[in-house]
ZAMARGU-4260 file (C-alpha; in steps of 0.2 Angstrom, whole numbers, plus 5000, padded with zeros to 4 digits):
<rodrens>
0) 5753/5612/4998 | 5768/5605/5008 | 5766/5622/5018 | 5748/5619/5022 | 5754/5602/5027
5) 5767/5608/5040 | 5756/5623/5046 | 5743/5607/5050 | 5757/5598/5060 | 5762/5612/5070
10) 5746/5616/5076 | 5742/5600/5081 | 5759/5598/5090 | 5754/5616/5100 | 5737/5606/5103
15) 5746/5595/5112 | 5757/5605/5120 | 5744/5615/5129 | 5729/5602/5129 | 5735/5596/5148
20) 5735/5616/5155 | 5716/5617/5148 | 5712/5599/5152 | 5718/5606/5171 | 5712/5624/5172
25) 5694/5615/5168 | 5695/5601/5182 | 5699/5615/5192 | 5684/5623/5189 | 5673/5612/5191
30) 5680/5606/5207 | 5678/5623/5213 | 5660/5624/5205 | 5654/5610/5216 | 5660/5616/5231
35) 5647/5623/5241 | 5653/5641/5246 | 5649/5638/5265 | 5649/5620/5274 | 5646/5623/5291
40) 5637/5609/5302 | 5625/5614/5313 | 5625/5604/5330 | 5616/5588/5331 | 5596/5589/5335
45) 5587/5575/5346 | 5567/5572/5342 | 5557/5559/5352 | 5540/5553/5347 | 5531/5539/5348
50) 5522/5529/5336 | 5506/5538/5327 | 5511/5555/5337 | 5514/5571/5324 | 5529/5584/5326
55) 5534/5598/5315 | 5551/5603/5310 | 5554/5622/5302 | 5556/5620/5285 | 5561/5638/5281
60) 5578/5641/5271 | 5577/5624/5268 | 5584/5619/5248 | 5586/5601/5252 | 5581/5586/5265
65) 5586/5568/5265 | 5578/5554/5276 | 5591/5540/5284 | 5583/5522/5287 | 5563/5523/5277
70) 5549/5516/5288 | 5552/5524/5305 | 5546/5539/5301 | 5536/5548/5289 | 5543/5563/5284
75) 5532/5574/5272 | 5532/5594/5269 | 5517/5604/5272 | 5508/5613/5256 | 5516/5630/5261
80) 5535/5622/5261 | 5537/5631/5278 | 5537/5615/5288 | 5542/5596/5290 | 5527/5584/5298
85) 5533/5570/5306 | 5524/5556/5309 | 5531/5540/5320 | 5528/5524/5312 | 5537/5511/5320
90) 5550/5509/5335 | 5569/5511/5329 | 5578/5528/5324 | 5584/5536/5308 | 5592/5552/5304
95) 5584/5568/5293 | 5599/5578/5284 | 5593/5595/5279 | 5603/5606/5269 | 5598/5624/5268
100) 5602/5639/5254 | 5615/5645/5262 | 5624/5627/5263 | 5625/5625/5279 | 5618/5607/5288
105) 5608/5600/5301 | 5606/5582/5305 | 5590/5577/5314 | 5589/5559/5325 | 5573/5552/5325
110) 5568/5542/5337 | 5553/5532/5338 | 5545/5522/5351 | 5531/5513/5358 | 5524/5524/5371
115) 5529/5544/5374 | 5544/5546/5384 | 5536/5560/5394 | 5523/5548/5398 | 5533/5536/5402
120) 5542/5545/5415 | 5527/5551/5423 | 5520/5533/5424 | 5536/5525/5432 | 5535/5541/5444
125) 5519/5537/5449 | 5524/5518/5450 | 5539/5520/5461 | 5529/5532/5472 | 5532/5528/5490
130) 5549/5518/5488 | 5564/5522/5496 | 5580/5524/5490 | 5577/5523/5472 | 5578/5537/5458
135) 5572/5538/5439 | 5587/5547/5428 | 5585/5550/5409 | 5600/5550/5398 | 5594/5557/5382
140) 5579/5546/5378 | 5581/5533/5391 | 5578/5530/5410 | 5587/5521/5420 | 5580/5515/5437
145) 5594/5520/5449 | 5595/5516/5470 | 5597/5501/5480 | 5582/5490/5490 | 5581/5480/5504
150) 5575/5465/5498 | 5575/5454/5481 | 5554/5456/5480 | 5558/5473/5482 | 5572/5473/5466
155) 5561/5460/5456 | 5546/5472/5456 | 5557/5484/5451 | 5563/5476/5438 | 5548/5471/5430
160) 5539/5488/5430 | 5556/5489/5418 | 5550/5477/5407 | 5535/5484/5404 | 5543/5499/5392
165) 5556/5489/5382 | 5571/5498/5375 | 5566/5515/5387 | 5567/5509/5404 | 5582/5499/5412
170) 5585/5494/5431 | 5599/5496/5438 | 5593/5494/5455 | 5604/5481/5468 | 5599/5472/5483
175) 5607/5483/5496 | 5616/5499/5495 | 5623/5506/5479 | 5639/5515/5479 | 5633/5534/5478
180) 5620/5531/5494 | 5635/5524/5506 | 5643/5542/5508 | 5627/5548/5519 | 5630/5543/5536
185) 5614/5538/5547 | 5613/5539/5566 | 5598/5530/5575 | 5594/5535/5591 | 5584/5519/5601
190) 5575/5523/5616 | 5565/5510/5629 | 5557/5515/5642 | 5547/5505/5655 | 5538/5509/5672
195) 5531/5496/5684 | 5523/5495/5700 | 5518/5481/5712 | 5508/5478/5726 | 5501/5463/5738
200) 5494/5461/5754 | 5486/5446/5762 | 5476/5446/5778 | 5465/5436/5790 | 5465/5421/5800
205) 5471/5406/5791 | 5465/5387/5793 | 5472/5370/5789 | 5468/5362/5774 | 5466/5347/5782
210) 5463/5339/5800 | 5470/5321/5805 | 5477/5308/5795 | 5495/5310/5791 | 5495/5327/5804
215) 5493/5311/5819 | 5507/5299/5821 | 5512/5286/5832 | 5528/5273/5836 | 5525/5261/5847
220) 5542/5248/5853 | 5542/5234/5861 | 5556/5219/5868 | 5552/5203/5865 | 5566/5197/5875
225) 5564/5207/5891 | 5546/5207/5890 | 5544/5225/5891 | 5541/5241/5880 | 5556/5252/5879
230) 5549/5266/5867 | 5530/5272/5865 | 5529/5290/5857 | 5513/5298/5848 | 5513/5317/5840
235) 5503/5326/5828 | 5513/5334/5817 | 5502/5347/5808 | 5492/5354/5823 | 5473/5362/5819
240) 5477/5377/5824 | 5474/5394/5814 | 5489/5407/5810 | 5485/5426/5807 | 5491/5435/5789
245) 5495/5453/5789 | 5508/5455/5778 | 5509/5466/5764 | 5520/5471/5751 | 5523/5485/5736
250) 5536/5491/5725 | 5538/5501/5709 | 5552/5501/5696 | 5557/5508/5681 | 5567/5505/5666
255) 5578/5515/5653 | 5590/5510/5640 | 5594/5519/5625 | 5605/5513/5610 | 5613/5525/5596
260) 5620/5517/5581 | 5628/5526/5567 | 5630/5517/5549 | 5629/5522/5530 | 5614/5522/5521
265) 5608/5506/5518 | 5620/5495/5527 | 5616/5484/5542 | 5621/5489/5558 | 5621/5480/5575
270) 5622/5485/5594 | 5622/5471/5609 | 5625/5479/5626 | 5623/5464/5641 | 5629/5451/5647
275) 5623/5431/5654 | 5624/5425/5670 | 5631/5409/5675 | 5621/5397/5689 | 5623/5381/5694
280) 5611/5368/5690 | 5610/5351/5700 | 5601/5335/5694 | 5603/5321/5704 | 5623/5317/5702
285) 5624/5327/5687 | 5627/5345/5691 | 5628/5359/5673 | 5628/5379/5671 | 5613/5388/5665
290) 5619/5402/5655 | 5605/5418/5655 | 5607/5429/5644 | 5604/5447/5646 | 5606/5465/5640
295) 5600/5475/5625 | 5602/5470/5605 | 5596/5481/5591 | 5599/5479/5574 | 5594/5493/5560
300) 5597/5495/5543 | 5591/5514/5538 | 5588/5519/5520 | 5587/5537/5514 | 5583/5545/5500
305) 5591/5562/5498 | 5577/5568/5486 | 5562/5567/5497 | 5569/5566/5512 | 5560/5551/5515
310) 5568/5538/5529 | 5566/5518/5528 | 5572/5508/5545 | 5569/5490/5548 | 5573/5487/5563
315) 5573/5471/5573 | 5574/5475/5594 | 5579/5463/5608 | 5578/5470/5627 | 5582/5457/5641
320) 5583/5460/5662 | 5586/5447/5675 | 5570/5448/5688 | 5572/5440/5704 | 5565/5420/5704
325) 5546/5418/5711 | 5549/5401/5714 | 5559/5389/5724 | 5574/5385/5710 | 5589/5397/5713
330) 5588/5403/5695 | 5581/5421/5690 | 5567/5424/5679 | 5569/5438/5664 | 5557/5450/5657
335) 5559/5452/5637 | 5552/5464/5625 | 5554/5460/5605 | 5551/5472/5592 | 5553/5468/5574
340) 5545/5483/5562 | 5547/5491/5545 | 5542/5511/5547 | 5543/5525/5535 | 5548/5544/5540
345) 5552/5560/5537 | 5570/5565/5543 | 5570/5573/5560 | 5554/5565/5564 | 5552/5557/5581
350) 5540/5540/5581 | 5533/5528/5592 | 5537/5511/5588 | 5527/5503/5600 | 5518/5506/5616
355) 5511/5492/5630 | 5500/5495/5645 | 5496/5480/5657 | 5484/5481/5672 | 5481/5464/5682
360) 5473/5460/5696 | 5474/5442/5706 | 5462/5439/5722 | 5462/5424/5731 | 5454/5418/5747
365) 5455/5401/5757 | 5448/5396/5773 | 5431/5388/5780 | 5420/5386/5764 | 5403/5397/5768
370) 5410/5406/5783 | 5425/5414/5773 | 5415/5422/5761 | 5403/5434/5774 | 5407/5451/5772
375) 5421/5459/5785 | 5417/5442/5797 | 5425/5433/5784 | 5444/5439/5789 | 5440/5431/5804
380) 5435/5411/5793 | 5448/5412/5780 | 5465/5423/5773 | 5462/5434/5759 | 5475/5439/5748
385) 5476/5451/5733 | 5491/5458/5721 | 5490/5471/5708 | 5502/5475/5694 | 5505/5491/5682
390) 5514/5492/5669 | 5519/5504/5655 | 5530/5507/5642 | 5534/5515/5625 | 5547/5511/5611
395) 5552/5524/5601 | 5567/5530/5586 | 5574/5548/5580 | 5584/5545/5564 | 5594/5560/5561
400) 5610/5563/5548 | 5621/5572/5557 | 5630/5569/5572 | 5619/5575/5586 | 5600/5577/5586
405) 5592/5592/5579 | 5585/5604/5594 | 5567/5602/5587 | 5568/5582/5589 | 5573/5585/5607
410) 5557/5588/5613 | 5550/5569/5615 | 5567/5563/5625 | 5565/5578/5638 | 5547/5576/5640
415) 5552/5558/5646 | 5567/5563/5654 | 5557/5572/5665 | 5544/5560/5667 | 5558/5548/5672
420) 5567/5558/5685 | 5549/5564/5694 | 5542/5546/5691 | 5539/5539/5713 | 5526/5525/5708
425) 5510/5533/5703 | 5508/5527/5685 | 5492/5535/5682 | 5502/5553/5679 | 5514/5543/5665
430) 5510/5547/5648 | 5522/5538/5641 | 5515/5536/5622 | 5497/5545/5614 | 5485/5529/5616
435) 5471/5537/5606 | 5468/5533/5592 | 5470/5546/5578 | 5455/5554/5573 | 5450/5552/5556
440) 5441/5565/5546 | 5421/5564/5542 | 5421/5563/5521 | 5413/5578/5511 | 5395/5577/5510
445) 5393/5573/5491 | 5382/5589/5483 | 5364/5585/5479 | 5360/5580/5459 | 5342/5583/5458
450) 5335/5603/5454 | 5324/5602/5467 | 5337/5597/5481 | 5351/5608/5473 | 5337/5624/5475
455) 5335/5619/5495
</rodrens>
């Protein structure tokens, strides 16, 4: 019995002696057990969909799935197991793990959002159509309203077509130019050219106004001490007698100035080219100077839009010349010409600003009322005068990128080149802008619905 005893003893004591080995060989194991034999991740995947929209994912190989954050988005398998529907539910994202046979992983984001974000792009397209200097770029899911405007109304209506798709759109449009634009440089080409031509004439015999009274004068002096007149003169200042007009005059004169300004796209830029002159004024015992300015001032701010080759200038045009004065005063008149326009273009494209056309005529006769109005015999009662004025004239820009102006742009400044070195006075041959009107097309005649109109 006492060697039953110590056999007991001794295998327990090699129980415990060999207990921790096992107790390790079996964590072992199962360790190893519960690895998977391949955990590779696949690269993230990116679904967008908006809310009630359907999207399948593939379900093949697929021996497990788990959804991130409930509620966003439904995620069921179809009765054949081959395929995931998805089904948007409300804005937010989650995350959809898939684990497939052979162990490896995908991870899906989910996004969800109010409207489709391929519609959404094609609506603020359509929104921003026409508008200079701006650009839609998506990052993943989200736009973001990119460029720079001219004015705040301009960056506010901007900003609000943002609003209305929260958490997809963003503007990050400024008031001026942003930083990527300002490395195109923009040259403007400013042309002004203006013809005129004059002519007067007055002939016939011409009468006084006016006979007697203050024309007759008379100074009589007498000496009361000697008793005798010393001086006794009469005169008639104004006499009644007629003078003969034959004098004529004509003239012509013609104008060009042209102003190139170079500047980034979409900052300011300004070009003054004149001068004043200085004259002396006298009032009484007060004597000042009257500064008149003159010369040309042009101010431009260009946007482009490297996408569309679409141009934006706002311009703002000041041209000044001294006249000679048409009065008595010793100061000189000055004929002025404003512009102050907003115009959209294509690059390389040549465009009239503005255009002006004046014909006046003035006659004016005097003499002996009745008599001066007969036919021919009237030149013979009274003066007739006359005075005609022409003028013409056309404002006009090329925009261009590069340093000197494309060959195909060219045309317009040789056409008036030409015109301005063959131009003697006769403005009728001057075609100095199109003044027609553009023609606009007749619409389609809409097609018949009746049978019997449809059969003629």
């Amino acid at each position: 019995m006492r060697r039953s005893f110590a056999l007991m003893v001794a295998a327990g004591a090699l129980c415990l002696l060999l207990a921790p080995q096992a107790l390790a060989q079996k964590k072992d194991k199962s360790t190893a057990g519960d690895q998977p034999p391949n955990t590779h991740v696949d690269a993230p995947q990116e679904l967008n969909m908006a809310i009630g929209e359907n999207k399948t994912i593939k379900a093949t190989d697929v021996k497990n799935y788990s959804e991130g954050i409930p509620g966003i988005a439904d995620v069921k398998l179809s009765t054949d197991g081959n395929q995931f529907v998805i089904v948007g539910q409300k804005p937010g994202s989650t995350t959809l793990l898939l684990i497939k046979k052979d162990g490896s992983q995908v991870n899906w984001t989910i996004n969800v959002f109010a409207r489709s974000p391929d519609s959404v792009e094609r609506e603020v397209q359509q929104l921003l159509e026409g508008t200079t200097g701006v650009r839609v770029r998506r990052v993943g899911s989200r736009f973001f309203i990119e460029g720079g405007v001219t004015t705040e109304a301009d960056a506010k209506r901007i900003q609000q077509i943002a609003t209305l798709y929260p958490g997809q759109v963003e503007s990050l449009v400024v008031v001026g130019s942003a930083a990527a634009e300002r490395k195109v440089n923009i040259r403007i080409d400013f042309f002004f050219i203006q013809y005129d031509r004059r002519s007067s004439y007055g002939v016939g015999i011409s009468w006084p106004s006016r006979i007697g009274g203050d024309a007759i004068q008379s100074q009589f002096t007498y000496d009361f001490l000697a008793g005798a007149t010393t001086t006794a003169q009469a005169s008639i200042v104004n006499q009644p007698l007629p003078g003969l007009d034959i004098a004529s005059r004509h003239g012509w004169a013609k104008v060009l100035k042209q102003s190139t300004v170079i500047t980034t796209n979409g900052s300011e830029a300004t070009f003054e080219s004149g001068g004043e002159q200085n004259f002396p004024v006298s009032s009484g015992l007060v004597a000042t100077i009257q500064k008149i300015p003159f010369g040309t001032s042009v101010t431009v701010l260009p946007r482009y839009d490297t996408a569309s080759r679409d141009l934006e200038i706002r311009i703002h045009a000041d041209v000044a010349d001294l006249v000679p004065s048409v009065s008595s005063t010793p100061l000189p008149g000055r004929n002025t010409s404003k512009l102050s326009t907003l115009v959209h273009m294509k690059l390389g494209q040549s465009l009239v600003l503005s255009g002006i056309r004046t014909r006046s005529q003035r006659h004016d006769v005097s003499g002996i009322p009745g008599l001066s109005r007969i036919p021919l015999l009237g030149l013979f009662f009274g003066s007739h005068s006359d005075l005609k004025e022409d003028v013409e004239g056309a404002v006009f820009v090329i925009p261009s990128v590069v340093e000197s102006v494309p060959n195909n742009t060219l045309d317009m400044i040789k056409s008036a080149m030409s015109q301005y070195q063959e131009y003697d006075g006769d403005v009728e041959g001057i075609n100095a802008y199109n003044k027609r009107p553009p023609k606009v097309d007749d619409p389609p005649a809409a097609e018949p619905t009746d049978d019997k109109a449809r059969a003629k």
